[in-house]
Phi, psi and omega in degrees: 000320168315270216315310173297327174300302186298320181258038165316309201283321180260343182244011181061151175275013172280304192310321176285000173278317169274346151321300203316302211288291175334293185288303153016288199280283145358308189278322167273010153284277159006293183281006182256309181250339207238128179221145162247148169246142192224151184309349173257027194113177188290106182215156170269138201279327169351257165281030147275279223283317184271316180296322173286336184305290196284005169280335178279319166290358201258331163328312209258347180276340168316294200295310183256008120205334143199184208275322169339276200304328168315308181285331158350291178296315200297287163320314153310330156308295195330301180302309175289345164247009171274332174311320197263358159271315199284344236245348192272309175311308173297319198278000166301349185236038169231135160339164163227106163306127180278156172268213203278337155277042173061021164262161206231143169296134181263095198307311186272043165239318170301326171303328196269293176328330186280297183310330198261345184257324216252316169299324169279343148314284219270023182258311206284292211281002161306286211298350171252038143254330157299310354140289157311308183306295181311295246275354189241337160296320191262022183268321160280348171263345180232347160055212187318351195294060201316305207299314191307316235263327173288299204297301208289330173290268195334289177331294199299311200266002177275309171310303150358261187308344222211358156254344200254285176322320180280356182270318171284330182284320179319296187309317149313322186237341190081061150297130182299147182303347187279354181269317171276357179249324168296319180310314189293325152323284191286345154295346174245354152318283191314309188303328126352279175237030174261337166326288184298293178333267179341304222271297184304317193294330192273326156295338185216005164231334195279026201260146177293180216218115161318331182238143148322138150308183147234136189323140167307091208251121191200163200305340170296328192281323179304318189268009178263342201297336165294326196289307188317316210272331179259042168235002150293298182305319205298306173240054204272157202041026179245142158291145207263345173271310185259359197114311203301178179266132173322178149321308200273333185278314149312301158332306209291305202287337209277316198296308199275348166292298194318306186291323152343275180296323167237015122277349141345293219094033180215168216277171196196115182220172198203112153294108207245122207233129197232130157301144171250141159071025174330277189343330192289313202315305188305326173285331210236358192214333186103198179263336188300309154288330155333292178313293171315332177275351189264313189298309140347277215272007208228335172282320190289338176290313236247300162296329180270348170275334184289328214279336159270126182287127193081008191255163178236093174275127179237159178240100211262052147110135175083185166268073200230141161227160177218178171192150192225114194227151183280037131185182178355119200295296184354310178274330170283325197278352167291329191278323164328317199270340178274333150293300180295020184232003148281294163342271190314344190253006196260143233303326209269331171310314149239034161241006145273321178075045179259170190195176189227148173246138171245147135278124193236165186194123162273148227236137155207187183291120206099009189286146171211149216300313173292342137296340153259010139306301195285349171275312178306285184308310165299332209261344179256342200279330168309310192298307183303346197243348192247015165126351182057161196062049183197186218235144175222167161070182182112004175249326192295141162260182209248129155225034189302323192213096198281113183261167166258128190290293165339301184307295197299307179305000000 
């Protein structure tokens, strides 16, 4: 399973997922039927070997590469073992024909397998959100300790998984309490040194590489290369978490917005939109929720710019956004102001207390992209210092700096 996780990149990661699905399936025939006895008890090699196994990988698909890609297998099991109850469910209403040795199939063992795989998915997907969770929790107290930090989660959500299973086999096979105390034995054994494992594998294969692999090239791979190239086009100068167009997509379009409008003769105003107090979310909640709130704030940006024709948003890094709308600061600063106070009622704003500060700056003649940023940024540095969550500027115009426009072009 190491080895297919490690050859992600040139054979992709549906394989170490359907690899993933296989030991799934095994470990829950295993824990159902096959038990060993040892002087400290009764345990299933099943589920030890194979249910801790596949828990330390799903960790370990976390670490390299995100919580996205995890649920994946996990749903797709999920999804794949209610198919095999409905599919148990249809042949309950067909004859069932003996073959020619008189065996017959055992419909109410596949049934039982189904329910015991669907129970056990959804034992899997507690424990690798658990799992996950400490393992980011034991990041402030152990800092760098990787070993410290896998063992004691992988331990603590294995103690879990092995009382909520053994609580469901009981009910199903009437299994002895010696099955839950040997079990647990042997589960924090394995955890133990699926621990050491993990720790060597990140350490000494998991290392970065000067060259890229290069990819596994087969007739799938030839038929992905258009899909690829026009979902590059489609989101070449988007940030890749909220939608919104980058840092680099703002340099580029605002010089040639500026010069546009306002020799046009027509307005040009530019909102510079700050999270207030991010750092706590990302501290008191995690990066994950971290994450939901810049995209929440980054959709709410992103609707309230649509409401104007010509306006552009962007998220130029962090929690900082911006946007450049065709008018008037009176009207830039209303629209600002009609975003934070979506912000503040909108959920997260109040199961957060989160809130926004803007700066606004208008464009006039002699305006340059970098004098109405330095102005917009002074004008939220106000905002942030006179108490955050309010709106400052949008009336002043910009003359820091007289560009040659032309030069701009």
């Amino acid at each position: 399973m190491a080895l297919l996780l490690r050859l992600r990149r040139q054979i992709g990661v549906g394989v170490f997922m359907s690899a993933l699905g296989v030991m799934h399936f095994i470990e829950t025939y295993l824990a159902a039927s096959f038990y060993v006895e040892l002087p400290f008890g009764v345990f299933s090699p099943g589920s030890t070997v194979l249910f801790s196994g596949k828990l330390v990988m799903l960790l370990l698909l976390y670490i390299k590469e995100d919580a996205t890609t995890v649920r994946q297998p996990i749903y797709g099991l999920l999804a794949g073992n209610f198919l095999v109850l409905g599919l148990v469910w249809i042949l309950g209403y067909h004859h069932v024909a003996a073959l020619t040795n008189n065996r017959t199939p055992d419909i109410g063992f596949v049934n039982e397998m189904g329910w015991l795989m669907v129970l056990g998915t959804m034992l899997l997907y507690i424990d690798a959100l658990a799992i996950i969770l400490i393992y980011e929790k034991l990041g402030r107290w152990l800092g760098r300790s990787m070993f410290l930090r896998i063992m004691c989660s992988t331990t603590a959500v294995l103690t879990f998984d092995q009382i909520g299973f053994y609580t469901v086999l009981h009910y199903l096979t009437d299994a002895p309490l010696s099955v839950l105390v040997g079990g647990w034995i042997a589960k924090m054994i394995a955890g133990f040194v699926y621990s050491i494992a993990m720790v060597a594998y990140l350490s000494w294969v998991e290392t970065p590489r000067n060259s890229e692999p290069r990819p596994l090239v087969d007739l799938f791979h030839q038929l992905t290369y258009r899909e690829k190239y026009e979902e590059l086009v489609e989101h070449a100068g988007k940030d890749s978490l909220t939608g919104l167009l980058n840092r680099g997509r703002f340099d580029e379009m605002a010089p040639q917005l500026i010069y546009d409008q306002v020799e046009g003769g027509r307005p040009l105003s530019l909102l510079i939109i700050d999270i207030d107090h991010f750092k706590r979310v990302n501290d008191q909640h995690g990066h994950v929720r971290g994450d939901d709130v810049l995209r929440s704030v980054a959709g709410l940006i992103a609707k309230h710019a649509d409401h104007v024709g010509g306006n552009h948003a962007f998220r130029l890094g962090g929690e900082e956004f911006a946007v450049l709308t065709p008018v008037p600061g009176s009207v830039a600063w209303l629209l600002g102001e009609t975003l934070r106070q979506s912000v503040a009622t909108s959920e997260d704003g109040v199961s957060l207390g989160l809130t926004v500060s803007i700066g606004v700056a208008t464009a006039d003649a002699g305006s340059t992209l970098d004098g109405l940023y330095a102005s917009a940024d002074r004008r939220l540095y106000e905002a942030k210092s006179a108490g955050r969550d309010r709106v400052v500027g949008g009336l002043a115009p910009e003359r820091d700096i007289k560009p040659d426009y032309a030069a701009r072009r």
